[in-house]
N, C-alpha and C positions, 0 to 999 in steps of 0.2 A: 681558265685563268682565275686568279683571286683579286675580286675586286675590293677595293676600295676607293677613297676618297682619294687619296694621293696620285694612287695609279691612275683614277679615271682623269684626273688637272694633267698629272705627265703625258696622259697620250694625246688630250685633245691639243695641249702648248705644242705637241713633235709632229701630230700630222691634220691637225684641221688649219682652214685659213680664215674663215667665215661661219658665221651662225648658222646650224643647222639643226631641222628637224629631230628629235628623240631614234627614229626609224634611221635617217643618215647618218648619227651618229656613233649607234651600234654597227650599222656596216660599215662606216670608216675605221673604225677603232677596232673592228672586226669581234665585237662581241659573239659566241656563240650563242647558236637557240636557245639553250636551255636557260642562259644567265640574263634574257633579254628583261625578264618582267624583274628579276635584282638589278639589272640595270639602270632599267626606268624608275623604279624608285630611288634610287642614289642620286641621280637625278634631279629629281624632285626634290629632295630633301638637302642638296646642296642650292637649289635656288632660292629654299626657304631663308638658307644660313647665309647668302650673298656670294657662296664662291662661283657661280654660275647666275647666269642673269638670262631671263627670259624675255625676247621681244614681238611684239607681231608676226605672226602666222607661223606662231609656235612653236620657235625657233628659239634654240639655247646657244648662247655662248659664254668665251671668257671674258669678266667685268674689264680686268685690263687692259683687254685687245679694245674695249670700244670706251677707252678714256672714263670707265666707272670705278669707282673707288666705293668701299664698305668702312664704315665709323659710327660715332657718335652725333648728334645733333644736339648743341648747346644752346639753349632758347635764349632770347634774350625779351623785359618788360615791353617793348615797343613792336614785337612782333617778326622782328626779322633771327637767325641765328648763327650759328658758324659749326660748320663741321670739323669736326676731328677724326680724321685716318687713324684707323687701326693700323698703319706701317707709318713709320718717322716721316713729317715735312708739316710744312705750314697747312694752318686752319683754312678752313675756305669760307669765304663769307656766304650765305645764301638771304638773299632779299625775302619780306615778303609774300611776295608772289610766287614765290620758286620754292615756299616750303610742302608744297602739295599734303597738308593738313598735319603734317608730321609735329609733335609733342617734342619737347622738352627730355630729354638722354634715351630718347629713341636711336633706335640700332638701325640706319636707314643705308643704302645706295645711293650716289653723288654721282654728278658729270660734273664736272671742270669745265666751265665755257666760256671764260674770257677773264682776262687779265686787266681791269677797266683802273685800276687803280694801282701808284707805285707801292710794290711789294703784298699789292692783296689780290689774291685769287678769288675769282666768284664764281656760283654753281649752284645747282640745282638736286633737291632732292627728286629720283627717280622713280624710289621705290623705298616703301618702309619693311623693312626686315623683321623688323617686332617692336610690338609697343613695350617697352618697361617699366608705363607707370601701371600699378595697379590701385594704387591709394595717394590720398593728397589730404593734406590740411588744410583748413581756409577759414575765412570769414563768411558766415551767412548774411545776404543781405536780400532784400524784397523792393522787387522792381514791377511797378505794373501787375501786384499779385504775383509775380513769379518769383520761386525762389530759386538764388543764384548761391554759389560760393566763389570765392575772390582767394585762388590759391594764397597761402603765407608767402613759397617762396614765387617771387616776383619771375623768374624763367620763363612760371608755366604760362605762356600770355594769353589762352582760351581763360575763360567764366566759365563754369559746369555750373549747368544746369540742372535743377534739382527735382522734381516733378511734385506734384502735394503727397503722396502718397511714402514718397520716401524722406521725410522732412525728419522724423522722428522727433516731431515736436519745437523742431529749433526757433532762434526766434531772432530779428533782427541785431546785429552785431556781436552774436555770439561765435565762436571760436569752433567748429566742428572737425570729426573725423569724415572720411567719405570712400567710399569705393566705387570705381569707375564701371559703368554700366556699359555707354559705349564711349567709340573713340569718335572725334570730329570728323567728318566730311566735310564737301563742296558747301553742300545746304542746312548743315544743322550741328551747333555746338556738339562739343564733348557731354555727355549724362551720366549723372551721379548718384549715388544711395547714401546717404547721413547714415551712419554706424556708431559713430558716438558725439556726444554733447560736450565738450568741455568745459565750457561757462564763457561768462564776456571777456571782450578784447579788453578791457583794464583792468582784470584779474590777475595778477601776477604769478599764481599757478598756474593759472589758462595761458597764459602766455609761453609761461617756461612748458609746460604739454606740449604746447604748438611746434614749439622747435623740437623738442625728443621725439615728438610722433613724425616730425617732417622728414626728419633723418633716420626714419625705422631704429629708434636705439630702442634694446633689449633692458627695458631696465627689473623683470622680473627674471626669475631663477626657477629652470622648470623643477617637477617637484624628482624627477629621478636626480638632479643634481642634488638640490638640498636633503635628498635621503640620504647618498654616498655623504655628504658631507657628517651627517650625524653620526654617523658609522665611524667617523674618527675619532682617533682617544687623542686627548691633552696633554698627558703625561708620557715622559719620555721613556719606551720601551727597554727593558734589559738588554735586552739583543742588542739594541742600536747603541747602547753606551758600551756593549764590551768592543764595539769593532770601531766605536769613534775615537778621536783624538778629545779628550775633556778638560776644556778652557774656564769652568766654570769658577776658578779661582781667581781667574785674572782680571785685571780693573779693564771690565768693557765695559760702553755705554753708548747709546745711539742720542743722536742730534738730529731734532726736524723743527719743523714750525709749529707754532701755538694749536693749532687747530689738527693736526695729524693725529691718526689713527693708527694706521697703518702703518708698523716699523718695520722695512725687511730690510734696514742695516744696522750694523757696531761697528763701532771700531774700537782699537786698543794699541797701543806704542810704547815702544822702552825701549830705552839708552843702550845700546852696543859698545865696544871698544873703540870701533871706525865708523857709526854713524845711527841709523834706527835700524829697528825690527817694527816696523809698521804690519796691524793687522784688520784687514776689511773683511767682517763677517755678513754673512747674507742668507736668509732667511731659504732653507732648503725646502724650497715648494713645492720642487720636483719629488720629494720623500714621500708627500702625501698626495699629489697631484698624480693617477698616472696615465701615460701617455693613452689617446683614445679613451678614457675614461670617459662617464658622462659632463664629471666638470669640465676636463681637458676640453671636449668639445666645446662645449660651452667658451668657456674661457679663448678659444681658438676665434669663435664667432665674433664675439667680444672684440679680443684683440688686446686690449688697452683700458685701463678706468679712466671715467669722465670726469674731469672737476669743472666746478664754476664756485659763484661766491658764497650760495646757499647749503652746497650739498656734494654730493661725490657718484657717479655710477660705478661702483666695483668691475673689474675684471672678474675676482673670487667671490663668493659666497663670503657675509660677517664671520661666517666661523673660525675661516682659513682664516680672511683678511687682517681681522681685527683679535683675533684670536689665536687660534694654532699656528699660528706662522706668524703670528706679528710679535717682536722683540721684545716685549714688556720688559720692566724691570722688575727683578726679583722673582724670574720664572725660567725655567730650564725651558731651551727650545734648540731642537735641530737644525743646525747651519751649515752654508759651505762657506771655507776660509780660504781666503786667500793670504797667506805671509809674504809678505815683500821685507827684503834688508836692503838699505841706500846707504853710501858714503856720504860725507858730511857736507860734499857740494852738491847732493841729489840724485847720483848716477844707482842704477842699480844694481847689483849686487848679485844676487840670485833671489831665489820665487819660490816659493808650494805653494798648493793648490791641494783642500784636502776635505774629507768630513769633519766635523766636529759636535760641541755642545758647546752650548756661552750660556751665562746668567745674567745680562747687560744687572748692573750696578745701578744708573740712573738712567733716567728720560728726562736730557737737558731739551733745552731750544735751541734757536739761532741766537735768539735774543739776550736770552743767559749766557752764552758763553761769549759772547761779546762785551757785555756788561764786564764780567770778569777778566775779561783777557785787558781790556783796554782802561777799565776806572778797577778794579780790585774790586769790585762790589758783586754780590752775591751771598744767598742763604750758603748753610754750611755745606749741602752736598758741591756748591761750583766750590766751596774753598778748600775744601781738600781734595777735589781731584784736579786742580789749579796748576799743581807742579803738571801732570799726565797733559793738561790741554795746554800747558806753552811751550812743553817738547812739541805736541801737533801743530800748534801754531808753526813753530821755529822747521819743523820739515814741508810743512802745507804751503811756506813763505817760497824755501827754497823749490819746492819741486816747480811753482807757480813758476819764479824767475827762469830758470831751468827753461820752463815749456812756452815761454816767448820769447827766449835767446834762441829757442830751433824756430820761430816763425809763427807760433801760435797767434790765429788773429783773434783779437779781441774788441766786438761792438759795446761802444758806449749808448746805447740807447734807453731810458727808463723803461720800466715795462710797468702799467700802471695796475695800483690793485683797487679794488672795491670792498669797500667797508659799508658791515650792513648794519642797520640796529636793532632791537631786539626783537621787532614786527616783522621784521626780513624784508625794510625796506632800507634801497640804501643811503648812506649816510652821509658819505664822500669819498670820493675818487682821490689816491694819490700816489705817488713814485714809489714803488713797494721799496723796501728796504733790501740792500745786498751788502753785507758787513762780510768782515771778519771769520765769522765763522761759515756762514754761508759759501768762501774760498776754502775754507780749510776741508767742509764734506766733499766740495766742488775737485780737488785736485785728489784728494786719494781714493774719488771713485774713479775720475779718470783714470787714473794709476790702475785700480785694481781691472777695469776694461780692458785698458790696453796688455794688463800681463798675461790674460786670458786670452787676448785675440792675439796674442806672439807664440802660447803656448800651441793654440789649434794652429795656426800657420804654421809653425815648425813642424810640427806631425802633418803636415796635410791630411787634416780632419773635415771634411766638409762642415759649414758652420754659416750662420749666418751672423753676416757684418754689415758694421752702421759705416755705410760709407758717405761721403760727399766728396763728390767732381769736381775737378776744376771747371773755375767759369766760362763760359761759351768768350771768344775774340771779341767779336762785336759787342758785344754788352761792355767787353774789357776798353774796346775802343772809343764805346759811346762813353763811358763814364770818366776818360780822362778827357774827354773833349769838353767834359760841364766842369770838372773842376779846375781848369785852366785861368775860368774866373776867378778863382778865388788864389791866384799863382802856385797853384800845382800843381804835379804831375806823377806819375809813375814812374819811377827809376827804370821798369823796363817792362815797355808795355806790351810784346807781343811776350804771350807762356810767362806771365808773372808769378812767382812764387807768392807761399804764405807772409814771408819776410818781408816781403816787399810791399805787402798789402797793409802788414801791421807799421809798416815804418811810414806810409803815407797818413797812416788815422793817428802815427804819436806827431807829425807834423801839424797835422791839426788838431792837438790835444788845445783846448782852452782856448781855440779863437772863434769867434761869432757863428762860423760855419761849421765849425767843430757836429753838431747834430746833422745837419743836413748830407755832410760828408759820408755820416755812419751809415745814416739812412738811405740813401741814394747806392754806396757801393752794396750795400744789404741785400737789396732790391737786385744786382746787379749776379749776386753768391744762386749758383741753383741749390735746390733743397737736397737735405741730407735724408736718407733713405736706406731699408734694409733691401740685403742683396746676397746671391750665394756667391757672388763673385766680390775680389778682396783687390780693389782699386785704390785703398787706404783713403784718410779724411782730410781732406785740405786744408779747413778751414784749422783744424788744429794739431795741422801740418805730424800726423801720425799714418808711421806706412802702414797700421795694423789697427783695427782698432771696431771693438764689436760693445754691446750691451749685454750687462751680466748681474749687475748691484740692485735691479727693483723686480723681482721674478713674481711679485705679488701684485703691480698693476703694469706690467708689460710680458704681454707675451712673448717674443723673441728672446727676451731674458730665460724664461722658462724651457726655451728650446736648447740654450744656449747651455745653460746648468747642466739638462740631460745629457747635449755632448757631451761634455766636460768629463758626469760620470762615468759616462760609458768606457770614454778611452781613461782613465786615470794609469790603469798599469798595461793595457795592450793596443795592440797597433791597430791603426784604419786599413784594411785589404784593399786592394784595387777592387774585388768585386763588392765587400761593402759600402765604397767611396760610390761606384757607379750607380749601386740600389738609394744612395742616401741622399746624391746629387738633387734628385728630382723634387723631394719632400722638402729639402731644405729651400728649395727656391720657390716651391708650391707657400711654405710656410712667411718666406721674405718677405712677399705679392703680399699677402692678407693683411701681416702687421704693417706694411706700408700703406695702404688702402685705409684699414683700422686705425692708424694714426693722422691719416688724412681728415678723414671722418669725423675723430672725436678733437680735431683741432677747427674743424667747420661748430661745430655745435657747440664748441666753450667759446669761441668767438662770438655768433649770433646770441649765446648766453649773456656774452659780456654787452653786447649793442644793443639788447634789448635794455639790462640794467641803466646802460647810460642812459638813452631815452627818456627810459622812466624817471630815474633823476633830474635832467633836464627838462621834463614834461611842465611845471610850474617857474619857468626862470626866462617865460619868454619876454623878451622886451630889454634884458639882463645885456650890459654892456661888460665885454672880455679881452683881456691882450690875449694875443697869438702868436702863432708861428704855423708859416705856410708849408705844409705836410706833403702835399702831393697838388698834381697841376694838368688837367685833362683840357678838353675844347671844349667843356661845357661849365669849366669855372676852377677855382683849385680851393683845396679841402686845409681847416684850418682846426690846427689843435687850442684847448682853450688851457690857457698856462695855469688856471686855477682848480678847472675842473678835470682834466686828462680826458676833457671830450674833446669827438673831431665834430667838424657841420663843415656844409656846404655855401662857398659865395658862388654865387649862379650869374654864367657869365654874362645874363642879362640885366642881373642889377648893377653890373659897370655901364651907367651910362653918360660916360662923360667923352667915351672914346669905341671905334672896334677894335674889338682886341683878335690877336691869331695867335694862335696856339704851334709856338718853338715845341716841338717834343725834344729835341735832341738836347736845349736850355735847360727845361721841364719850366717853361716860364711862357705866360702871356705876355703878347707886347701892342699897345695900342699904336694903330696904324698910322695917326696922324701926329698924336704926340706923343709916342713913343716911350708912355709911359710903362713899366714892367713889373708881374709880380712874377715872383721867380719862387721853387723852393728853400726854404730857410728864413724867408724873408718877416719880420715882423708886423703883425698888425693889429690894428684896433676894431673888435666886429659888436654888432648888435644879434640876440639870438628873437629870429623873427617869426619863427616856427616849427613846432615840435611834432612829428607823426610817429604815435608809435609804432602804428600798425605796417608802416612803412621801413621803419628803423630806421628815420633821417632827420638828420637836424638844418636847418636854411638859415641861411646869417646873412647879412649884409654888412659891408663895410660902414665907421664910424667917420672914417677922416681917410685922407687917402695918406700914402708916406709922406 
């Protein structure tokens, strides 16, 4: 017989009942002699991987027949942590005492063993399956002569121990790298090896290291990549302009922000009979990128470029990014176009999809064409091409309307930016700006996404698409039960549409609650995510709808491109669809993971910045508004600075408070005093950690 992994789990589910010996389980399953010593290693090597679980006197069985489960273990700063299933269901709590020395996203075995709490499961690690930390970042610090490190991220709740001999010099409160020597036991810490020094914790480079290395980001370029990359020419080849489509006459121009580098779009627009010829060009990366290449791979690991306030981690090499592939103006570069024609109420028309050349004309901003659109002001390049951007405006308006009459939701939430000054320290925190023009790029990339993700749907191309889910019921249920306070409701609350969601947030357009509405159903939305399967986006109520317009700091874009090429003039086969299935969902997993990743590190980028800013303001009294509401105090935004800090529910001491989750509000027990989300307040900032990343406030006055 041909063993494997599958067959040996199918035959023990069909005829064992009970744990048994290696020796009884070849003769149950009737292993032949010759296959007995392949067997026993299959074996073994399934109980390393968890699908088989080994217990006293030697004996293997199924995890699931004895209530074991295989996942993750999410540590938590206080020592206890919660497991995550590798199959769908709730986390499991593990105290404690029930982590039998298991680490922080260790790959362990769990029993489930009692239900002690409404809706939480508790349980016990059995077995660690593998350790997967191999390095940590930290703080050095010196105890008793011994030198310790104080991981950055707060999960890993051991100290590693550092011995004198692997110190390499460090020196109290310095920032270090480390690799793990061993793991903890019963009786003795985790041990560590110093690998590199980064400098002090109130180093602002030391800091920003801290979080790049914490999160293993790739921020060099190995050198077979940066050699392919030189190996590329700049100039656009004969060949490719006799077989392209050549736009270089036409008034294109790309629009980004002040500080952008990186252009991999244009667009371009003229007046029709019955309405536009709108044109979204994009930076054809897949021309010089190819697939398995050394960049490609690269770029695949990547995933995504990283921004924060100082700086940018590429997906591409400067070459490509900022260079060969990037829009400049007044340089011929390889693109793929998308042409859309709309009637004059925004409906579409018909679509190509093609190679090309463009010469973008200019490099406006957001800021410019705002300027222009709305006061007439602007150098001469916004004022001559002033008529081309109020036809954009006049379609970017309609398509916008258009795509909240089908149910588009749209959150009002500021999203705060960070402004730094010359030293690259920062300056002030404030409500980034979203204009005019920042809609007008905003709806004809949508545009040009969704005609892409209609075209591969209609051919049934396998492809990957940016989908979002509808919201889980309960969340849907909880969330009409907190705004009921403020007399609303959901027109119809079981299987709510997009429409429906957008017609409760224009009810609360402009009243007190208006923020907290945004921010509570937000919270309530699951996240949007790449997939090979084509569930369409809820949130912007689109049955199709994939990523195509940044091929230069998104990889899925660049997957997505190479579809596109592939099929332009022939069909998907059934046997290529079935070969392509697997890669494309192989590829979905990564850029979701990849986008996961580089949205954790520009976050911890950004709360480190705040910190830092807030580091000298202690004492500083701030209005607020109450962000968020746990049993250990609720988090307040500071309306001056777009910082949050924490009131700790121990410095309310005028009452006990208990924690409503289902409210999101504390309520004191005796007088029944309440602080709820949305709610206004006056705080004092009482203490600043940076190394913590938290800010403590205390209330000034109560409501």
């Amino acid at each position: 017989m041909k063993l494997s992994e599958s067959a040996i789990l199918k035959l023990m589910h069909e005829k064992t009942n009970r744990p048994m010996k290696i020796s009884e389980l070849a003769k149950c399953l009737a292993i032949p002699d010759v296959q007995r010593a392949e067997f026993r290693n299959y074996v073994k090597d399934m109980t390393e991987e968890g699908s088989l679980i080994r217990i006293r006197g030697g004996r293997y069985g199924l995890p699931d027949e004895m209530n074991l489960v295989s996942g993750t273990l999410q540590g938590h700063p206080d020592g206890y942590g919660f497991f995550v299933c590798d199959k769908p269901g709730p986390d499991i709590y593990i105290g404690r005492k029930n982590m039998e020395n298991a680490m922080h996203l260790d790959r362990v075995m769990a029993r489930v063993e009692s239900r002690r709490e409404k809706d939480r499961l508790h349980g016990r690690v059995i077995r660690i399956l593998e350790r997967k930390t191999v390095s940590l970042v930290g703080v050095y610090e010196t105890f008793e002569r011994q030198g310790w490190v104080i991981p950055s991220e707060r999960k890993y709740f051991h100290d590693i121990f550092i011995p004198a001999k692997d110190r390499k010099g460090a020196k109290d409160g310095q920032i270090v790298c480390l690799e793990i020597v061993s793991y903890p036991t019963k009786h003795q810490p985790p041990v560590g090896r110093v690998v590199e020094v980064l400098g002090r914790a109130d180093d602002p480079e030391a800091e920003l290291q801290s979080v790049l290395r914490k999160h293993l980001v790739r921020q060099i370029f190995p050198e077979d990549v940066l050699e392919q990359t030189r190996s590329l020419a700049d100039a656009v080849d004969e060949d490719e302009r006799a077989r392209r489509k050549d736009l270089t006459d036409w008034t294109i121009f790309t629009i980004d922000g002040e500080k952008a580098k990186d252009f991999d779009d244009a667009v371009s627009i003229e007046k029709t009979g019955d309405g536009y010829r709108l044109g979204v060009h994009i930076a054809d990366v897949g021309h010089y990128v190819e697939e398995n290449s050394p960049v490609d791979r690269e770029a695949y690991e990547r995933g995504t470029s990283i921004y924060y306030p100082d700086g940018v981690i590429p997906m591409l090499p400067f070459a490509l990014s900022n260079e060969i592939c990037s829009l400049k103006p007044g340089v011929e570069r390889l693109t793929l176009t998308v042409m859309m024609d709309f009637d004059e109420s925004g409906e579409l028309l018909k679509y190509d999809i093609f190679d090309s050349i463009v010469k973008s004309r200019y490099r406006f901003t957001y800021t410019g064409v705002a300027r222009v659109l709305e006061h007439g002001e602007g150098d001469d390049r916004y004022q001559a091409a002033l008529p081309t951007l109020e036809l954009m405006r006049d379609l970017s308006q309609t398509l916008r309307k258009r795509r909240f009459d089908k149910g588009s939701v749209d959150f009002k939430i500021p999203e705060p930016e960070i402004v730094l000054d010359a030293q690259g320290k920062v300056e002030k925190i404030v409500a980034a700006e979203h204009n005019i023009a920042h809609e007008l790029i905003e709806e004809f990339m949508l545009s040009a996404n969704q005609v892409v993700a209609r075209r591969l749907s209609e051919r049934d191309i396998p492809s990957i698409h940016r989908v979002h889910e509808r919201p889980d019921e309960t969340k849907i249920v909880a969330f009409n039960e907190f705004i009921k306070s403020f007399g609303l409701k959901l027109a119809h609350l079981h299987n709510p549409s997009p429409k429906d969601l957008q017609n409760l947030l224009k009810r609360a357009l402009g009243r007190p609650e208006e923020r907290v509405v945004n921010t509570v159903l937000l919270r309530a939305m699951k996240k949007a995510l790449y997939s090979e399967k084509d569930p369409g986006h809820f949130c912007l109520a689109f049955e199709h709808y994939t990523h195509f317009t940044s091929p230069i700091r998104r990889y899925p874009d660049l997957v997505t491109h190479r579809t596109v090429k592939r099929f332009f003039k022939s069909k998907c086969t059934a046997r290529e669809r079935q070969r392509l299935l697997p890669r494309i969902a192989d590829f979905a997993e990564q850029s979701s993971r990849a986008e996961l990743k580089a949205m954790e590190v520009e976050r911890e980028i950004n709360d480190l910045r705040r910190v830092q800013f807030m580091a000298d303001k202690v004492n500083e009294v701030y209005s607020g508004t109450i962000t968020g509401v746990t049993a250990f105090g609720f988090f307040v935004e500071l309306a001056e600075a777009f910082v949050e800090g924490l009131v700790h529910v121990s410095s309310l001491r005028d009452d006990y408070y208990i924690y409503l989750e289902a409210e999101h509000k504390l309520k004191g027990q005796h007088k029944h005093k309440t602080y709820q989300i949305g709610d206004p307040v006056k705080v004092r900032v009482t203490n600043v950690d940076v190394k913590k990343r938290q800010i403590d406030l205390t209330l000034v006055k109560n409501k």
